[in-house]
C-alpha positions in Angstrom: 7.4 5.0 75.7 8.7 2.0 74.5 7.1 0.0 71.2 5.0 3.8 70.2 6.3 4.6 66.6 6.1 7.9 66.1 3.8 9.8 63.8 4.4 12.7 61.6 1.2 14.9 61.3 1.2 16.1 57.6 -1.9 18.2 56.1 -4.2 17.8 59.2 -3.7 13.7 59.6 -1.4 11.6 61.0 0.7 9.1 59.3 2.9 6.3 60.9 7.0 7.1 59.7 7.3 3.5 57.6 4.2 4.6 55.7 5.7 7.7 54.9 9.0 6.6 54.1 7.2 3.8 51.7 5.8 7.4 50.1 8.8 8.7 50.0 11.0 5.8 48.3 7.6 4.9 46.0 7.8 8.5 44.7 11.3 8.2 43.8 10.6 5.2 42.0 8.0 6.8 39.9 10.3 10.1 39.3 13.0 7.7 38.5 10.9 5.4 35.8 9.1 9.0 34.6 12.8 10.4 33.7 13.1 6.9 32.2 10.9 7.0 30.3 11.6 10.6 29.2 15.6 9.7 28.1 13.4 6.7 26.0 11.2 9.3 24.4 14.1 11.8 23.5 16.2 8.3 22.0 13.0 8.2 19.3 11.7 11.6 18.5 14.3 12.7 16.1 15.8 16.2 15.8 15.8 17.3 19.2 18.0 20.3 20.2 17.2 20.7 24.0 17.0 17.8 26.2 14.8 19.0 29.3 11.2 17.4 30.2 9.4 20.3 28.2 11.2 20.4 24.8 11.2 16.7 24.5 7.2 16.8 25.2 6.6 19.6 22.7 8.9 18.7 19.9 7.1 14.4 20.7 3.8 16.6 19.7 4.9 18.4 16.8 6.8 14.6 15.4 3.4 13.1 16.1 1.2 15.9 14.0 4.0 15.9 11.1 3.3 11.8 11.1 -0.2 11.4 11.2 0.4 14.8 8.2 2.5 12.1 6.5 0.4 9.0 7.0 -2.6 11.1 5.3 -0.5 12.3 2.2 0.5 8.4 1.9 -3.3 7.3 2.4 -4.2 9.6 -0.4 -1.7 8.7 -2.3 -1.9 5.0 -2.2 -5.8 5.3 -2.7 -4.3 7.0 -6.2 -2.4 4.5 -7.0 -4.8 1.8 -6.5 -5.8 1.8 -10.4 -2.7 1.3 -12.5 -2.6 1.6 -15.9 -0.4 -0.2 -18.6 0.2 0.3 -22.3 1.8 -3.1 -23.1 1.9 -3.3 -27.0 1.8 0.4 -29.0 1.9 0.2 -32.6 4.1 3.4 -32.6 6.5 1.4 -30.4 6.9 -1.8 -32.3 10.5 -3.0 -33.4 11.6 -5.3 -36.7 12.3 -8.5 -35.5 15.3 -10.5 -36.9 14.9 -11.4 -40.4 17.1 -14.8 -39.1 13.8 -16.2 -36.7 12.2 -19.2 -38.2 8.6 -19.4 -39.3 7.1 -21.2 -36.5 7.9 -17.7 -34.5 6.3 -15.5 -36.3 3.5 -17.9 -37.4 0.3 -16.0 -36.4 1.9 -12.5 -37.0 2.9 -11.5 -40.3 4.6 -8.5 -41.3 1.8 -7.6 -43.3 -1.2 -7.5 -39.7 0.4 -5.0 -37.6 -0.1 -5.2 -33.7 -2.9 -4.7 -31.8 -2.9 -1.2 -29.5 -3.5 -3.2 -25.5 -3.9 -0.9 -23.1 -4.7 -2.7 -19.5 -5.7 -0.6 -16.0 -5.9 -2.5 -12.8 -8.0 -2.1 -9.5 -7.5 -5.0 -6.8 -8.1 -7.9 -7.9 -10.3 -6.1 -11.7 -8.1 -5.5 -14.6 -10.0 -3.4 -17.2 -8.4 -4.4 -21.6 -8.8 -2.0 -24.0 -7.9 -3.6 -27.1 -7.6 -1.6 -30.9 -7.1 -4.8 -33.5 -8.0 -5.1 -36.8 -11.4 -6.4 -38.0 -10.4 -10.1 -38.3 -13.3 -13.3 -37.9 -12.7 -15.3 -34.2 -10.8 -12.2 -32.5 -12.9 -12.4 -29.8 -13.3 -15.8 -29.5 -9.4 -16.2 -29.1 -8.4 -13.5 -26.7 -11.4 -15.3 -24.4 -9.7 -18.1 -25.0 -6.2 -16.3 -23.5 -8.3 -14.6 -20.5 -9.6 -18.3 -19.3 -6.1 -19.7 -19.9 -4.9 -16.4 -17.7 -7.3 -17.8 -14.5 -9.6 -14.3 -15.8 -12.9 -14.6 -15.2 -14.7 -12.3 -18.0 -17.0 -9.7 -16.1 -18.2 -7.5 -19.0 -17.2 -7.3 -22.8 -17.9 -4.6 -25.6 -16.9 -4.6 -28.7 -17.7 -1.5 -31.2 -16.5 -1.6 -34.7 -14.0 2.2 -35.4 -14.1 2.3 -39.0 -14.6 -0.1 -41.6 -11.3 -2.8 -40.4 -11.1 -1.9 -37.2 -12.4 -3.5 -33.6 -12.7 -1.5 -30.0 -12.8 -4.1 -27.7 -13.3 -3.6 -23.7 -13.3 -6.3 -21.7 -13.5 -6.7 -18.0 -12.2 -9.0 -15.8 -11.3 -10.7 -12.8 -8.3 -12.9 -11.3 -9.9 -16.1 -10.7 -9.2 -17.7 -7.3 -11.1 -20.4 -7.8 -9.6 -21.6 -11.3 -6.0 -20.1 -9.8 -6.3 -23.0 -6.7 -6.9 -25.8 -9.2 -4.3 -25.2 -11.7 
């Protein structure tokens, strides 16, 4: 019988021998790229002690929980951190300046006015002033001034007298992008 191929019967059907040898060298392939893939695997995960198909899957598993653990603790974190707050000037924590510095420097701040307490917490793009000054006529009108020369647009302000020579002012605000492009 010349030209029959022969057949190799497996699991009740027939199947001509080059379609099962493409089986046989297509499931190599696959075994070869799945162990591949495995030696690839084992290469990431770190801190693996045994090296067979079933401790590399497991310990993958447990290095995938501990990092989605770890990507919530950071989420939570960061979503903490997301308001920042800043004491820049502190009355307790003002120093002498040189006796040596020329008038034009300390023109505006005499020895006599001490600081104001400026306390600023931020949120995106929102920066919330808390300002303790002493009671003094255009106080407001000037640090206004400095927000809009700062590209801040003024949201909300509040200003509440504590005691007789003393101002509580809150302001809110927000980074201009507008006046930011322009300048």
């Amino acid at each position: 019988m010349k030209g029959v191929q022969t057949t190799r019967k497996t699991s009740g059907r027939s199947r001509p021998a080059s379609q099962t040898y493409d089986h046989i060298i297509a499931e190599r392939k696959r075994r070869e790229q799945l162990s591949q893939q495995f030696v690839a695997l084992s290469a990431i995960v770190p801190g693996l002690k045994k090296m067979d198909k079933t401790s590399v899957l497991g310990d993958t598993i447990k290095y995938l929980k501990h990092l989605q653990q770890r990507e919530k603790e950071l989420e939570e974190q960061a979503t903490k951190q997301t308001m920042e707050s800043v004491v820049l000037v502190k009355k307790s924590q003002l120093l002498l300046e040189d006796e040596g510095e020329s008038s034009d420097q300390q023109e505006g701040c005499s020895n006599e006015q001490p600081l104001p307490e400026i306390e600023a917490k931020m949120c995106d793009k929102h920066i919330l002033l808390r300002i303790l000054c002493e009671k003094h006529r255009g106080v407001l009108v000037r640090i206004l001034s400095e927000m809009d020369k700062l590209n801040l647009d003024v949201i909300n302000t509040s200003v509440a007298p504590f005691g007789s020579l003393t101002l509580d002012i809150t302001i809110i605000t927000e980074v201009s992008s507008t006046k930011a492009q322009l300048t």
